[in-house]
Residue frames relative to the residue before (quaternion, step in Angstrom):
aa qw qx qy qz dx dy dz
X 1.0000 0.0000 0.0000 0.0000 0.00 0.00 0.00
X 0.5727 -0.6177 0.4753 0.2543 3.62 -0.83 1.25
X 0.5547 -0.5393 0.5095 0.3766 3.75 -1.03 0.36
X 0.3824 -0.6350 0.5427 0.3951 3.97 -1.14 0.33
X 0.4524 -0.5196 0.6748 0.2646 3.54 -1.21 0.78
X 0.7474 -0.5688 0.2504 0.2350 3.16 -1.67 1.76
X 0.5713 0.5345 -0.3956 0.4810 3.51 1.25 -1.75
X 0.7943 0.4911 -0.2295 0.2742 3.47 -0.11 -1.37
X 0.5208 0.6915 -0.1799 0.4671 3.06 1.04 -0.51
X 0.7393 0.3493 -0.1179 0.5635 3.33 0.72 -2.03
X 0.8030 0.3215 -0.3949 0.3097 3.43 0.73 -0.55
X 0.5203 0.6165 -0.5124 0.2944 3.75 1.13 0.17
X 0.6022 0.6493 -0.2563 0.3874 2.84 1.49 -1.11
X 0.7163 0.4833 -0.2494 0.4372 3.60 0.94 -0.82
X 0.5954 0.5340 -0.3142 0.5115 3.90 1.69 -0.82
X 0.5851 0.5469 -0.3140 0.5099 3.78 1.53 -0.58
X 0.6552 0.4768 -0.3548 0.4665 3.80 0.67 -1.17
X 0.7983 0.3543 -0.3289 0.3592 3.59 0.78 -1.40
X 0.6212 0.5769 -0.3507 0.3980 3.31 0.94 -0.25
X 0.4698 0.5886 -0.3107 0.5800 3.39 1.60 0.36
X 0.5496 0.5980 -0.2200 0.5403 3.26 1.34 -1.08
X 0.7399 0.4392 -0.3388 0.3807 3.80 0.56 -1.28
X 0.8186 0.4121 -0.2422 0.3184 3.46 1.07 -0.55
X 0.5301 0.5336 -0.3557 0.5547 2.78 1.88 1.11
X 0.8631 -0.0009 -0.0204 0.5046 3.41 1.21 -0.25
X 0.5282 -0.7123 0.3269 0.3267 3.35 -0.73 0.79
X 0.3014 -0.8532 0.4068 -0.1253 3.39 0.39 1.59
X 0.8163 0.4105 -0.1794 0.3646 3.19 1.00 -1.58
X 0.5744 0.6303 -0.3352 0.4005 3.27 1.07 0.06
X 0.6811 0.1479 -0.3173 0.6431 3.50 0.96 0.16
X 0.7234 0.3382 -0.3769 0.4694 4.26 0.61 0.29
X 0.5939 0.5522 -0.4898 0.3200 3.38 0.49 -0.24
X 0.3846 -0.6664 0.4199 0.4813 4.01 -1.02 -0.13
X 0.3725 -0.6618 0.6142 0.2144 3.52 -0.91 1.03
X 0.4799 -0.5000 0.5903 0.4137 3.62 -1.61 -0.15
X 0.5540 -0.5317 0.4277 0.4770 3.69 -0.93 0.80
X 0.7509 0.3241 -0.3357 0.4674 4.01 -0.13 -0.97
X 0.5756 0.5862 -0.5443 0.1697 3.86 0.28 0.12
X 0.4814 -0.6406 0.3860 0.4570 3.57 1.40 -0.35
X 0.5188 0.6007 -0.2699 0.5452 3.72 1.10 -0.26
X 0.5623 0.6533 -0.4008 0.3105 3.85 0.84 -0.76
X 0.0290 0.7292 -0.6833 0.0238 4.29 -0.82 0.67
X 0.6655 -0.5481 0.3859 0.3282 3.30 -1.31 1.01
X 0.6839 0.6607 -0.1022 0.2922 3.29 1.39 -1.36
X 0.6357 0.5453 -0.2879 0.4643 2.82 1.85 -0.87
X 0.3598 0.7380 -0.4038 0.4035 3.76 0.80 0.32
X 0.7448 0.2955 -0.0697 0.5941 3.36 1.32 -0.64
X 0.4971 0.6913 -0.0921 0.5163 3.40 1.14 -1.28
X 0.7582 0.2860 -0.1869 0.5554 3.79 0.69 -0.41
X 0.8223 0.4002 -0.2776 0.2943 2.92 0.55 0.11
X 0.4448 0.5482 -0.2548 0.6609 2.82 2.24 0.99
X 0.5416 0.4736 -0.3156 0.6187 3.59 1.66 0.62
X 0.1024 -0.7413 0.6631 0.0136 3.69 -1.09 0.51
X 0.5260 -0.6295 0.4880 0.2982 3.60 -0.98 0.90
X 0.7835 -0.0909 0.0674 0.6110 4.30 0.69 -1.29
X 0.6244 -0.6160 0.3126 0.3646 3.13 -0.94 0.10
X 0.6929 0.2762 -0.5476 0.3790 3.66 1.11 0.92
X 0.1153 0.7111 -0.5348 0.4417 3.48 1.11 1.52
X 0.6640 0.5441 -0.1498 0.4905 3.41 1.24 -1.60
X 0.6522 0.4827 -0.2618 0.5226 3.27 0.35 -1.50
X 0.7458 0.5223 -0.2552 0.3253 3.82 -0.08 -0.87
X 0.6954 0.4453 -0.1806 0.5343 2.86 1.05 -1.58
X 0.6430 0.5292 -0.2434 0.4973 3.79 1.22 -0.87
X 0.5651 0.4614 -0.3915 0.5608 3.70 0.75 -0.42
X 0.8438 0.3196 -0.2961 0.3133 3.56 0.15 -1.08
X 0.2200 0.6718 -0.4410 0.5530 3.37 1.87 0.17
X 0.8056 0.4889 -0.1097 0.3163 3.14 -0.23 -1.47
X 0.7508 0.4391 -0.1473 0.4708 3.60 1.01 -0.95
X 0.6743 0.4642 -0.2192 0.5309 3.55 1.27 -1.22
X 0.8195 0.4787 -0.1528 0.2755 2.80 0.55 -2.32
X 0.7446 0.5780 -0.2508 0.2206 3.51 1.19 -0.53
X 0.4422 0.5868 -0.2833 0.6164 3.03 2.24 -0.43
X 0.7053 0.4632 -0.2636 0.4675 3.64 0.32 -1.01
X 0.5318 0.4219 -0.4714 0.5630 3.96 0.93 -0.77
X 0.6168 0.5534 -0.3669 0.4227 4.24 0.02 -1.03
X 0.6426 0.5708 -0.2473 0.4473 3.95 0.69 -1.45
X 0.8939 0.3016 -0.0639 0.3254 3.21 0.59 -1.49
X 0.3409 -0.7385 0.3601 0.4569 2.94 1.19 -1.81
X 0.5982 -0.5669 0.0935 0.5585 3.70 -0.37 0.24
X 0.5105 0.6834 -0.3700 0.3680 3.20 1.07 -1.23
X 0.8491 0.2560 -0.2477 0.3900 3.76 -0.20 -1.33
X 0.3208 0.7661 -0.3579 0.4267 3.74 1.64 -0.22
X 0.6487 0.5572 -0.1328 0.5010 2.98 0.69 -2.26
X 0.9351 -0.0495 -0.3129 0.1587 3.50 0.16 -0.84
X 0.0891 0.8876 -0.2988 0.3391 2.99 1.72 0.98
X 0.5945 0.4479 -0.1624 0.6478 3.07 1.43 -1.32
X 0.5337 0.5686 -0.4118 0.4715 3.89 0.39 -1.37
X 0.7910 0.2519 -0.2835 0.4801 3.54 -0.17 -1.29
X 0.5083 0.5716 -0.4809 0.4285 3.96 0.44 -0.48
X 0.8744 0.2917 -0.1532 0.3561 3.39 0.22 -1.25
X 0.6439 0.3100 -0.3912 0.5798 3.62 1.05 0.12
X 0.5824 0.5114 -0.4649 0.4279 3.37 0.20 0.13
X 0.7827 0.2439 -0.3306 0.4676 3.34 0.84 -0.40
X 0.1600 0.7512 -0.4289 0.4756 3.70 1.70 0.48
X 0.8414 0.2712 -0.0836 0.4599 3.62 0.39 -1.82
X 0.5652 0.4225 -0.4763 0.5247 3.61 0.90 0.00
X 0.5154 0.5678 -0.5232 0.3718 3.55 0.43 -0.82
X 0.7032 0.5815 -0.2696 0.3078 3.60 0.49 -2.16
X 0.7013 0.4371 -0.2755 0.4911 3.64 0.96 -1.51
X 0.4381 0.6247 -0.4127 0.4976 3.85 1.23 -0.58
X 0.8272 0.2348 -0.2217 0.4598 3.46 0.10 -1.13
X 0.6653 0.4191 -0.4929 0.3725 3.68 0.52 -0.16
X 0.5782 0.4725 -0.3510 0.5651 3.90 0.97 -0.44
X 0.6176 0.5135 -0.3505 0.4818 3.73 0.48 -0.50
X 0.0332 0.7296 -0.6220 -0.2824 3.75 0.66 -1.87
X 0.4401 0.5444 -0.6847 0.2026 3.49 0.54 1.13
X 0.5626 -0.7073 0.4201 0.0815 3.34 -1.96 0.62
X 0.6926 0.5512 -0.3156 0.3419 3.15 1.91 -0.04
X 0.5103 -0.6321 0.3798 0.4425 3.85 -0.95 0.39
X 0.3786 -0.7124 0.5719 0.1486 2.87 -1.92 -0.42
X 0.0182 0.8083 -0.5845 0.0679 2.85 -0.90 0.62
X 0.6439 0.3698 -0.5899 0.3173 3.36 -2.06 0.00
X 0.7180 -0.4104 0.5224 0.2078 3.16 -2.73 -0.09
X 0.2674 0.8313 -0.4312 0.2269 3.69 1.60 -0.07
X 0.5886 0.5533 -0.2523 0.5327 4.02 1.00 -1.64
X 0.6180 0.4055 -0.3205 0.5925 4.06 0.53 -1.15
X 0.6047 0.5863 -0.3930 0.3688 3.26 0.09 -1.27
X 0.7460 0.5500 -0.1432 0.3470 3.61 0.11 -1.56
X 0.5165 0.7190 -0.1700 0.4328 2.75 1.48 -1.75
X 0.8257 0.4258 -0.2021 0.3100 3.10 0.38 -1.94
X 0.5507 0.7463 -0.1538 0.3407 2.91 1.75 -1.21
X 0.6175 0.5633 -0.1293 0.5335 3.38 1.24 -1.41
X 0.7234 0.5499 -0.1630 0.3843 3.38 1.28 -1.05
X 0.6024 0.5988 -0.1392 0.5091 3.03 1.62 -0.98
X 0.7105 0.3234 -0.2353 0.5789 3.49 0.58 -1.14
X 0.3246 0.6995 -0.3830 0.5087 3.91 0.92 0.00
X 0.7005 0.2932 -0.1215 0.6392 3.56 -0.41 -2.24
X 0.9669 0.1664 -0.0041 0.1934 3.72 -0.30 -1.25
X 0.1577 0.8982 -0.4084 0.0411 3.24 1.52 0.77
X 0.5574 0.5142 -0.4002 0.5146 3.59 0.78 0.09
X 0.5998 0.5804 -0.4376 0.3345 4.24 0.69 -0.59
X 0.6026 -0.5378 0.5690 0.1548 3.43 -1.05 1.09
X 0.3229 0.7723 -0.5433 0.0642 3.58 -0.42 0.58
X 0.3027 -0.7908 0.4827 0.2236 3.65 -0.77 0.67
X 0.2274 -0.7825 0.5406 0.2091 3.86 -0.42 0.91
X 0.7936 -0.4312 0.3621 0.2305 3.54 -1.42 0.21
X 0.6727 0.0895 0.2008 0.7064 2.84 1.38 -2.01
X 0.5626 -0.4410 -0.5885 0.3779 2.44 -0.77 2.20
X 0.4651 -0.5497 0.6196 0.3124 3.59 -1.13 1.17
X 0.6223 0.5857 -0.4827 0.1917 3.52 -0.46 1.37
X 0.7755 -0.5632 0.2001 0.2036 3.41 -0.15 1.12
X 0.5877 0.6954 -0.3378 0.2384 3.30 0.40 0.75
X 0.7725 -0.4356 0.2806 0.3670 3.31 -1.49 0.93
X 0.5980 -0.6235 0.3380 0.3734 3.77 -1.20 1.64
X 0.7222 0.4297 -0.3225 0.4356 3.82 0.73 -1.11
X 0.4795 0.5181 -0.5166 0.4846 4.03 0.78 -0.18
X 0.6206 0.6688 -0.3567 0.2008 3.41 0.49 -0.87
X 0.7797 0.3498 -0.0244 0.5188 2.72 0.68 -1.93
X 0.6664 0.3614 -0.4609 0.4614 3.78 1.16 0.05
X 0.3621 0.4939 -0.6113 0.5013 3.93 1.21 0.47
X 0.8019 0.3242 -0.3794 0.3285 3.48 -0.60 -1.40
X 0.6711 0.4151 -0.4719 0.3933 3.69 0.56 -0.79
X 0.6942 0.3924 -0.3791 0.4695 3.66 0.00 -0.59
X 0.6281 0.4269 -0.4063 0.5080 3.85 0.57 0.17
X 0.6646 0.5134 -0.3286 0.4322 3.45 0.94 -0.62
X 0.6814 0.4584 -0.3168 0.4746 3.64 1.63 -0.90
X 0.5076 0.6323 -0.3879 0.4383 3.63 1.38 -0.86
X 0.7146 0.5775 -0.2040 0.3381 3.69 0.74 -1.32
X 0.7636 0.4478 -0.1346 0.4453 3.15 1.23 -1.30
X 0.5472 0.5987 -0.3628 0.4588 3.37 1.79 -0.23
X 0.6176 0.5824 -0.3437 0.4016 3.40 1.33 -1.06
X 0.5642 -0.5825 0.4552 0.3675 3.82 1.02 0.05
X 0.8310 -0.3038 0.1064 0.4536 3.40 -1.41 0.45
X 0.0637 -0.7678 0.6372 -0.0219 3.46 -1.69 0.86
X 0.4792 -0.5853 0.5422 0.3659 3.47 1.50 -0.43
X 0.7059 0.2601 -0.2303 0.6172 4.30 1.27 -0.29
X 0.3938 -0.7914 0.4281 0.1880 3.57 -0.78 1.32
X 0.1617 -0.8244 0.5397 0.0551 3.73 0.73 1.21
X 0.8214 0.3029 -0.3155 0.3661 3.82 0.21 -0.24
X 0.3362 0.5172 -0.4991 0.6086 3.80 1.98 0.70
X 0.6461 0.6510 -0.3220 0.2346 3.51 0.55 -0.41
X 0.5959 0.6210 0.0507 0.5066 2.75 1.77 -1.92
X 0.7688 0.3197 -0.1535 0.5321 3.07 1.09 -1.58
X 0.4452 0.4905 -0.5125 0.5464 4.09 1.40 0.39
X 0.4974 0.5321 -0.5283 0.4362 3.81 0.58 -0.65
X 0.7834 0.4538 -0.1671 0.3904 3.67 -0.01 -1.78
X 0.5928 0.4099 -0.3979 0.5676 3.82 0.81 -0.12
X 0.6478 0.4579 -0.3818 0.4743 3.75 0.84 -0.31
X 0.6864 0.4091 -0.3807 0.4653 3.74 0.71 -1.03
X 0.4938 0.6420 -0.3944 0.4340 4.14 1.14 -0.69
X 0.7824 0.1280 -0.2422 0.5593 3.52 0.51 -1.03
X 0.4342 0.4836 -0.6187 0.4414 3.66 -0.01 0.43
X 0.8045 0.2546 -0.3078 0.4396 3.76 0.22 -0.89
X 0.3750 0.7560 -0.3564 0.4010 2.98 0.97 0.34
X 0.7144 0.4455 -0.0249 0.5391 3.09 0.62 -1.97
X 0.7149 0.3728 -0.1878 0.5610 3.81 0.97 -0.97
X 0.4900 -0.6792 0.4954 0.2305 4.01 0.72 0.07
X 0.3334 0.7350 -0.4183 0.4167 3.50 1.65 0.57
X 0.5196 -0.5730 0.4216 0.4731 3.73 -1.51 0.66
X 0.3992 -0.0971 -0.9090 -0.0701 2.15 -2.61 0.40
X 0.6643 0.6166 -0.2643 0.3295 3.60 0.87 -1.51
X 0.2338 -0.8581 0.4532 0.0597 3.79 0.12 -0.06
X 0.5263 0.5761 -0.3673 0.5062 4.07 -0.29 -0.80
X 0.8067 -0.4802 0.2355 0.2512 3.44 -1.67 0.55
X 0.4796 -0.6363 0.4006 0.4524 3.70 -0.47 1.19
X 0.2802 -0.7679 0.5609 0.1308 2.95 -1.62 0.40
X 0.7400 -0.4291 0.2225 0.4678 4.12 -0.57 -0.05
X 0.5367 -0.7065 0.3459 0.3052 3.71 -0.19 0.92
């Protein structure tokens, strides 16, 4: 197994330490994401949540897929465009979550690395849609871009069915902060003008 590139690295380490932190102090009230009308909402928490985890196989999960996507893609890119790959992954799915809960009127926060996570996911089958990859759940072989159109279309199927207690449209909306800065990065629509470096 390859060493973990630094980003990766620092940030499991840091989603493990704070998540040690939550079970010492009541943290989530001023880092989790609140719904804008709940009175609890900071600007900060947009980022901030997604460096919290509900139990510790919230962690594990969210670490493994850290660990699987994010480290090949930190190596590809470097830390910098990594860095803001995630950034957009994880506030983007920050603001769906928010419009989720204001059209929804639900009242609870959010949290974890799931939106990046997704992100990374979307990104991966993207750079590598042809790579063989075995998931966890169903342990069965299959090609990087099957992946990510199972989980997304399970993630939209899930989140239509109404409340689960798992924030399926932060998920979605980490997917879309990844495809934004890809076209982004490649000079592709919404964003148009001359391609840029992959």
């Amino acid at each position: 197994m390859p060493p973990l590139p630094p980003v990766t690295k620092a940030l499991m380490l840091i989603c493990t330490a704070v998540f040690v932190l939550q079970s010492l102090l009541s943290v989530d009230v001023l880092f989790a994401l609140w719904p804008l009308g709940s009175g609890r909402f900071w600007p900060w928490q947009v980022l901030s949540y997604g460096f919290l985890h509900g139990d510790v196989m919230h962690l594990f999960f969210n670490m493994l897929g850290l660990w699987m996507f994010g480290s090949e893609l930190e190596r590809l890119w470097g830390q910098k465009r990594y860095l803001q790959l995630l950034a957009a992954s994880v506030i983007a799915a920050a603001v769906v979550q928010l419009l989720f809960n204001l059209v929804s009127g639900s009242g609870a926060p959010t949290v974890g690395a799931s939106g990046g996570l997704y992100g990374l996911l979307l990104s991966f089958g993207m750079l590598f849609p042809n790579r063989i990859i075995m998931p966890l759940f169903p342990p069965i072989p299959m090609k990087a871009r099957t992946f990510v159109m199972v989980f997304g279309g399970l993630e939209l199927l899930f989140g239509l069915q109404g409340a689960s207690g798992v924030a399926h449209f932060a998920h979605l909306g980490g997917m879309l902060g990844a495809w934004l800065m890809l076209s982004f990065w490649r000079g592709r629509l919404p964003f148009g003008g001359p391609g840029r470096r992959r």
